[in-house]
C-alpha positions, 0 to 999 in steps of 0.5 A: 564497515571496512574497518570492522571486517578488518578488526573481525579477521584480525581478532580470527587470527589471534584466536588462531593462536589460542580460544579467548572467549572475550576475543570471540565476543568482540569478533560477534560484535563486530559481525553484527555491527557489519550485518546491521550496516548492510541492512541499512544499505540495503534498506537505502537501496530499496526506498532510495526513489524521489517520493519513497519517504512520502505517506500515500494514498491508497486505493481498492477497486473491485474488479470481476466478481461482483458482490465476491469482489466487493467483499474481497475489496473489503477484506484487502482493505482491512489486510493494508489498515491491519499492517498500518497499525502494526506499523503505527501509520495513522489510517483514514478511509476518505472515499468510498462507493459501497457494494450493492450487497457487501463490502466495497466497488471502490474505497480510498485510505490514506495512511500516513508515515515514514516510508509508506509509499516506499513499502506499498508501491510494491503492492499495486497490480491486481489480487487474486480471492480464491474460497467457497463464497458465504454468498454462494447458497450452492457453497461453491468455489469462487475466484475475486479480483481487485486493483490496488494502485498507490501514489504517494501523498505529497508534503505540504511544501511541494507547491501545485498550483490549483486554480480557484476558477478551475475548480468545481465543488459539490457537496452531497450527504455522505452514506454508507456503513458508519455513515448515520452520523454524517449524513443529515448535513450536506457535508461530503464534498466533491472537488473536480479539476475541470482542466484534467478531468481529475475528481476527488471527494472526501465524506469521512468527516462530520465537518464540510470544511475537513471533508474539503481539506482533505478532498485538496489534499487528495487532489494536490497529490493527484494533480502531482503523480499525474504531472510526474508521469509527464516527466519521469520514465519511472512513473510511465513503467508504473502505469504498465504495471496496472492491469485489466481486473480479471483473470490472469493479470494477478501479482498476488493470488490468495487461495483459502479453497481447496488449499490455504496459500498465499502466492506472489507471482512476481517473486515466488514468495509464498506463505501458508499461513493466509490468516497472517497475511490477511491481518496485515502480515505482508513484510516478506512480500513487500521486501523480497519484490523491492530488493529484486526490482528497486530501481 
């Protein structure tokens, strides 16, 4: 990079001397070469932590706001899967507990590719839902909250022990929206890791076998982030950044009434265009907040 920022004022002074199109041609080549080196510098910096390169394991909480807030889970959901395919990150919803009226209490999604975890650590903290409610007969204004907390999902050959006697598995019908074909067979499965108190459970799936494979998998990677919170300050830092799910504690407010607005509250970042954001359009967040607090 040096030694194209050398070249670049090299080639300016000849054409102190006289224009040369051609002279001013490799001078832009050169610049691009250099502006292409530095985002990849910057792009290192921002995903340079130990599990940055890892998938994830996403998960949505809905918080105050009741059936508002299960919806709001929902469309969250919908948002984080909508920038996965834009991205081409395979994305699978593995758990779920319905709302009683509308969308989600609580649903899990794994998504799958280079970086993941890397781009959506910096989603984890409480969104905030402002718009009149389809649920609201009165048509009145509502505020919804959520959780978004990420950990990364681990590759296979980081070895976590996992005790067979230590296990306690349960099967159960899988139920919810999409469900009908699953739910006739006891093919859901429940893992708990009795040592911790860690539970986990799968029912995406017609087959109790994959349903259990993917239910260890989630485990393993619980089992990981909870052992490298015991080791590593960085994880501890991470657990400060999750807040009570009401009022106040938001990261990011998303305002469609009376006003459209979508505002990040750690950075300032905001964009008008809501629709976007909530078809997955979340890149400039993602990025002004690693640039800013990438360790």
């Amino acid at each position: 990079m040096v030694r194209k920022l050398a070249d670049v004022e090299a080639i300016v002074e000849l054409m102190s001397e006289g224009d040369s199109a051609e002279l001013s041609e490799e001078a832009k080549r050169d610049l691009d070469g250099v502006e292409e080196e530095l985002s990849q510098l910057e792009f290192e910096r921002m995903l340079s932590g130990e599990q940055d390169s890892a998938s994830a394991i996403l998960t949505i909480n809905a918080g105050a706001g009741g059936t508002e807030a299960c919806d709001w889970a929902e469309m969250l959901l919908r948002m984080y899967r909508r920038w996965a395919d834009a991205r081409g990150y395979a994305n699978d919803v593995v758990e779920f507990t319905a709302g009683d009226e509308a969308g989600f209490k609580s649903v899990t999604c794994t998504i799958s590719g280079e970086y993941v975890y890397g781009y959506l650590k910096a989603e984890i903290g409480v969104h905030r839902l402002v718009r009149i409610s389809p649920y609201d007969a009165n048509k009145r204004r509502h505020t919804s909250f959520c959780s978004v907390f990420v950990i990364p999902d681990i590759e296979e050959d980081i070895e976590i022990e996992v005790k067979p006697e230590d296990l306690r598995v349960d099967t159960f019908r899988a139920s919810g929206a999409g469900g009908q074909h699953v739910n006739k067979t006891d093919s859901a499965v429940r893992i708990t890791h009795e040592p911790t108190g860690i539970v986990v459970a799968c029912q995406n799936d017609r087959s109790q076998h994959q349903n259990r494979a993917t239910a260890m998998r989630l485990l393993k990677a619980k089992l990981y982030e909870a052992e490298m919170e015991k080791k590593r300050e960085e994880q501890a830092e991470l657990e400060k950044s999750k807040k009570r799910i009401e009022w106040g504690s938001q990261i990011r407010s998303y305002v469609l009434q009376p006003y459209r607005l979508v505002k990040d509250h750690r950075t300032n970042v905001e964009k008008g265009n809501v629709d976007a954001v909530l078809d997955g359009d979340l890149d400039d967040f993602m990025r002004k907040y690693l640039l800013e607090f990438a360790q």
